[in-house]
C-alpha positions as CSV (number, residue, x, y, z in Angstrom):
1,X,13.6,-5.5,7.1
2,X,10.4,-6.4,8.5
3,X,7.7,-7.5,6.1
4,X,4.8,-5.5,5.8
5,X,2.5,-8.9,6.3
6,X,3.9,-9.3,10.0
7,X,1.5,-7.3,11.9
8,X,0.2,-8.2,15.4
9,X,0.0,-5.5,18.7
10,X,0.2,-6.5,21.4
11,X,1.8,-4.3,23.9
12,X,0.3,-1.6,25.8
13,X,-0.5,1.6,24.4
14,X,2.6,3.9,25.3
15,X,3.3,7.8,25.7
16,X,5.0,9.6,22.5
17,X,6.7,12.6,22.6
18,X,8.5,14.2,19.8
19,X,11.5,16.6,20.9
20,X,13.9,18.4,18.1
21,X,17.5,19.0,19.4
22,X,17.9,21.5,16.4
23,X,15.9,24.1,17.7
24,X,16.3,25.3,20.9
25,X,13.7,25.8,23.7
26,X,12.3,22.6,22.4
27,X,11.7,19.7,24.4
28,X,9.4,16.9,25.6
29,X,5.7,17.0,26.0
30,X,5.1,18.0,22.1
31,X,3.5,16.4,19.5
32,X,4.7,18.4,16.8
33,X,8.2,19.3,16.3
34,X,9.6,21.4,13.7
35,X,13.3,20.4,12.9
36,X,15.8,19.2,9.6
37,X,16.0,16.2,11.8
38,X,13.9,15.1,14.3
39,X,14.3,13.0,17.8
40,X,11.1,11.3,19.2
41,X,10.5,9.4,22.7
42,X,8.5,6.7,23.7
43,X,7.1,4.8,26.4
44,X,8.0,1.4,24.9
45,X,11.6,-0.7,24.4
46,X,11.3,-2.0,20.7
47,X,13.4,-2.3,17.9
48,X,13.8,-0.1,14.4
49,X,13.2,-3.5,12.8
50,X,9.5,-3.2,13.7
51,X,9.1,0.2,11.1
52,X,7.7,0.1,7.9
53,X,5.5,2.9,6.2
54,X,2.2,3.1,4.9
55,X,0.7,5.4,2.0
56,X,3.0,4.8,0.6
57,X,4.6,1.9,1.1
58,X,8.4,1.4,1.2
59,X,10.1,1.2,-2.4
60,X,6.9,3.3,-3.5
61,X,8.2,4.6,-7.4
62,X,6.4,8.4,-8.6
63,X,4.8,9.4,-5.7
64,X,3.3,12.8,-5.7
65,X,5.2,15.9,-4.9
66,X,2.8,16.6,-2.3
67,X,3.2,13.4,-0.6
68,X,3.6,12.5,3.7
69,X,5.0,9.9,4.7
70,X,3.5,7.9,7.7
71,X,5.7,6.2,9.5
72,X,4.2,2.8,11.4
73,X,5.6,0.3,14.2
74,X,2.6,-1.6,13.6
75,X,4.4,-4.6,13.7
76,X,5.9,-4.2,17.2
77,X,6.9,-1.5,19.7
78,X,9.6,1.3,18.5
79,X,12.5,2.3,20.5
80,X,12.8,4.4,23.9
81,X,14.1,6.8,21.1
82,X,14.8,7.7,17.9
83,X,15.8,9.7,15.3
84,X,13.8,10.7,11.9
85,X,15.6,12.3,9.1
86,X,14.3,12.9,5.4
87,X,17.0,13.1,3.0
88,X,17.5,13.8,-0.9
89,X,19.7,10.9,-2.7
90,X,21.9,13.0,-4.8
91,X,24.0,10.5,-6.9
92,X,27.2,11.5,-8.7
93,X,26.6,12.9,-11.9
94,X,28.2,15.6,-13.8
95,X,31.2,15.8,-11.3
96,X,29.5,16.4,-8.7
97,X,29.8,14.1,-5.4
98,X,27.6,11.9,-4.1
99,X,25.2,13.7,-1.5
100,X,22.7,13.0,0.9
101,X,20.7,16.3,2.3
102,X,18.7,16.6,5.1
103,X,15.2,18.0,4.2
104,X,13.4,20.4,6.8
105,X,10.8,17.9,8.3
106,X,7.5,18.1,10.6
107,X,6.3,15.4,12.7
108,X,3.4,14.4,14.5
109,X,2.0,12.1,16.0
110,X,-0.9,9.7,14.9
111,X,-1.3,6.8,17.0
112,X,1.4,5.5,19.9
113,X,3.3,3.5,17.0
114,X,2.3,5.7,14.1
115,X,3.9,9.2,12.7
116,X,3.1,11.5,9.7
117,X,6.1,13.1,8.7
118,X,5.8,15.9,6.2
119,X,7.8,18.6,4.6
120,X,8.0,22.2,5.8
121,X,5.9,24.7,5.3
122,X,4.3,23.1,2.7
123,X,7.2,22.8,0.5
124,X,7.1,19.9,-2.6
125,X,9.0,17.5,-3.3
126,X,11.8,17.7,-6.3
127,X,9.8,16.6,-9.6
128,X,12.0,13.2,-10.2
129,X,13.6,13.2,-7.4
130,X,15.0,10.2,-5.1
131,X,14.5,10.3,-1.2
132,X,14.7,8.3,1.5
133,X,13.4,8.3,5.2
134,X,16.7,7.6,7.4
135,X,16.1,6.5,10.9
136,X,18.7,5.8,13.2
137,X,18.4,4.3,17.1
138,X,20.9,3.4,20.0
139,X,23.0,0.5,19.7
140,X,23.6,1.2,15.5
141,X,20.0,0.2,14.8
142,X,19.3,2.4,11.3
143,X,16.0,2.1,9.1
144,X,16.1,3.4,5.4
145,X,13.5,3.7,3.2
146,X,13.8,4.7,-0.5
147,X,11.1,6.5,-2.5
148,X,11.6,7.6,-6.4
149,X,8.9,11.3,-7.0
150,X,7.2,11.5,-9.8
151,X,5.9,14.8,-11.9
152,X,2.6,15.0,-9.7
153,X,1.2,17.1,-7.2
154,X,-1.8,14.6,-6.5
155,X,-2.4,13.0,-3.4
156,X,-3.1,9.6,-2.8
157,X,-5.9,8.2,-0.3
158,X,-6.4,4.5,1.0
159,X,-9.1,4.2,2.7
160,X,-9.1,0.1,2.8
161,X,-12.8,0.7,2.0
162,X,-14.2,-1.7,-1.3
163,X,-16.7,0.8,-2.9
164,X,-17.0,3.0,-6.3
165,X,-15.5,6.0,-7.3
166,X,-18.7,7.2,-9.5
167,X,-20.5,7.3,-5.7
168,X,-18.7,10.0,-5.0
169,X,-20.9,13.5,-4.2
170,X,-19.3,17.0,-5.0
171,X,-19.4,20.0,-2.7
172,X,-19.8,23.1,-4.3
173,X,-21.6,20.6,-7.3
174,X,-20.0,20.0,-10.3
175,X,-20.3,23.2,-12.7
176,X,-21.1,25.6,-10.6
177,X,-20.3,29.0,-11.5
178,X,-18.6,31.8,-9.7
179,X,-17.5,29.8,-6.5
180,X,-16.0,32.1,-4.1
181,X,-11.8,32.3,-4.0
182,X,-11.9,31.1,-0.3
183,X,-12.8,27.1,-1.6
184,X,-8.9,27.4,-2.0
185,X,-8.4,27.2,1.4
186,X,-12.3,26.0,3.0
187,X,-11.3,23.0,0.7
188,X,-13.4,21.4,-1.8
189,X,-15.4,18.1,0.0
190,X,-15.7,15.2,-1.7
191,X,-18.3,12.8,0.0
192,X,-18.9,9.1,-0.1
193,X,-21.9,7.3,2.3
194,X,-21.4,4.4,4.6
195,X,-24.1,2.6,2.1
196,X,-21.9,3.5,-1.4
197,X,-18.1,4.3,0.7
198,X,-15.5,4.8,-1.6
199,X,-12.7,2.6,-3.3
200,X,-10.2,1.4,-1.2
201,X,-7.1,3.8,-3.2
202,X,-8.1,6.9,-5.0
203,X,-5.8,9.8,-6.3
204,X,-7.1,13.2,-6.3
205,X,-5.7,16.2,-8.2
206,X,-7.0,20.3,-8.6
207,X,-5.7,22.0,-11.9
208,X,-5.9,25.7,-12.7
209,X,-7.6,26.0,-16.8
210,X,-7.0,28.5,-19.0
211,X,-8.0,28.1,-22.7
212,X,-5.7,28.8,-25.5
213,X,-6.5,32.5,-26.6
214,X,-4.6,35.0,-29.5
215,X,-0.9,35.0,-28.1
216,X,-2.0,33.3,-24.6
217,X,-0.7,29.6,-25.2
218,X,-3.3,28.6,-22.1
219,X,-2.2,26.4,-20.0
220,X,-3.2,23.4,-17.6
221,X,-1.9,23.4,-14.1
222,X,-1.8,21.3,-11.6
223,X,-1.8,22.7,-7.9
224,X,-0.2,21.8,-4.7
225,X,-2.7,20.4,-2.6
226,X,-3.6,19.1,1.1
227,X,-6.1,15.6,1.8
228,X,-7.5,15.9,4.9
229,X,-10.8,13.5,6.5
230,X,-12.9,15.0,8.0
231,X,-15.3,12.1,8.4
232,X,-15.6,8.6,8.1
233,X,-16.1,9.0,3.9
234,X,-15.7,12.5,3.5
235,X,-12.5,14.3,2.5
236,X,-11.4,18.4,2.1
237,X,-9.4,19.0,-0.9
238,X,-7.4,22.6,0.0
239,X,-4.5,24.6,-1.9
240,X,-1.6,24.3,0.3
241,X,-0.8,26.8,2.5
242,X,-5.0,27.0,2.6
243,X,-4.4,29.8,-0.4
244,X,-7.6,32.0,-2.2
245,X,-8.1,30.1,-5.5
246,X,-7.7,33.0,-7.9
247,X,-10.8,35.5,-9.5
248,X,-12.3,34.8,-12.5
249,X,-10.5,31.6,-13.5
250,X,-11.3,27.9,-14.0
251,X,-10.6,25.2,-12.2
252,X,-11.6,21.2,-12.0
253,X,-10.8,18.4,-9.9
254,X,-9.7,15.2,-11.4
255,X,-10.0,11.7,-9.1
256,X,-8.9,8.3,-10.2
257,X,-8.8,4.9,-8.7
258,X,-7.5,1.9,-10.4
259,X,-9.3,0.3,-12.4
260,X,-12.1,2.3,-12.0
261,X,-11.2,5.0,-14.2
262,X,-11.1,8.9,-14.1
263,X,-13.9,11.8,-12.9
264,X,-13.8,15.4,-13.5
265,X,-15.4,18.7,-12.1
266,X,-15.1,21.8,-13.2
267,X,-15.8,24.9,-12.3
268,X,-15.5,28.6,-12.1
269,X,-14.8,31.7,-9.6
270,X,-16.0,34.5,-9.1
């Protein structure tokens, strides 16, 4: 497996297209493919042993529920083609056999060596579960990379900036009162500055509040959410699916970054 250490391009920038041979009518000339296992073409005549993948990294233990996978030939050029399959690791327990699914999958395309590969429709990840990114290539080449999920719906950013989580500016402003339901799906912005950017990994997460009342136990839950930049230091934070936060109900947004602690928002809708 190629170390994540041995980086250097140096070849051309190529033409990607990603074609499914699951659905039919598909073909090349897309950049986004919908598929339980996907097929992509390049321009360039690499090997699988250039792959790796970042945020998060290969081996990565409790990643959120919500997580995507980017998939990176940063190291070197990736096949003429090949294939991209994300499956559960089912191990034999209880008298059941040992399985491997394949999970329903989206592709596209970052950069000419770089893919995000994400679940469909938005679906999460199994709380606990074990997965692993299988790619296989012409010739017996085969890639696999395993990932243990944790509890969490958060998503993780690394932005391979150096700066501090407390510079981080709010939009609606913390505590304000009777936001409307569409920030579910608008997104909330979080906004660093080129003068005070932000740290280089930070984990963000939206919970719905309700306080503990008579017979209602309350409850705190957290929400499956999308990361998207927008700008250089500025980032949406959206239900998925883009759905209405509900009426009348409390909310807060909770971001960490190691060693720099936790911050909080709350606030309410109307």
């Amino acid at each position: 497996m190629l170390s994540r250490k041995q980086f250097l391009v140096t070849s051309a920038t190529g033409l990607v297209t990603v074609t499914s041979g699951m659905i039919a009518g598909c073909g090349g000339g897309s950049n986004n493919s919908q598929s339980d296992a996907v097929s992509i073409s390049t321009s360039f005549n690499g090997s699988l042993a250039n792959a790796t993948t970042t945020n998060p990294a290969p081996g990565a233990v409790f990643i959120g529920r919500a997580t995507d996978f980017t998939l990176d030939f940063a190291g070197g050029d990736p096949p003429r083609q090949f294939n991209v399959a994300l499956r559960r690791f089912l191990e034999p327990i209880g008298g059941q056999s040992f399985q491997t699914p394949s999970q329903r999958i989206e592709i596209s395309q970052i950069t000419s060596r770089s893919w995000r590969i994400a679940r469909r429709d938005n679906f999460d990840l199994d709380s606990g579960g074990v997965y692993f990114l299988d790619l296989t290539a012409s010739g017996g080449q085969q890639q696999r990379f395993v990932f243990i999920v944790g509890t969490t719906r958060a998503v993780t950013e690394r932005p391979g900036t150096s700066g501090f989580l407390d510079d981080v500016n709010f939009n609606p402003d913390p505590g304000t009162y009777g936001i409307t339901k569409s920030i579910g799906g608008q997104g909330f912005e979080l906004d660093w500055s080129p003068s005070f950017p932000p740290p280089s990994e930070f984990t963000v997460r939206l919970r719905r509040y309700k306080e503990r009342r008579g017979s209602d136990n309350g409850g705190d839950t957290e929400q499956a959410i999308n990361l998207s930049k927008v700008r250089d230091y500025t980032y949406l934070v959206r239900r998925n699916s883009n759905f209405d936060l509900d009426g009348l109900a409390a909310y807060y947004l909770e971001i960490e970054a190691p060693g720099q602690g936790t911050i909080r928002a709350a606030f309410t809708t109307a």
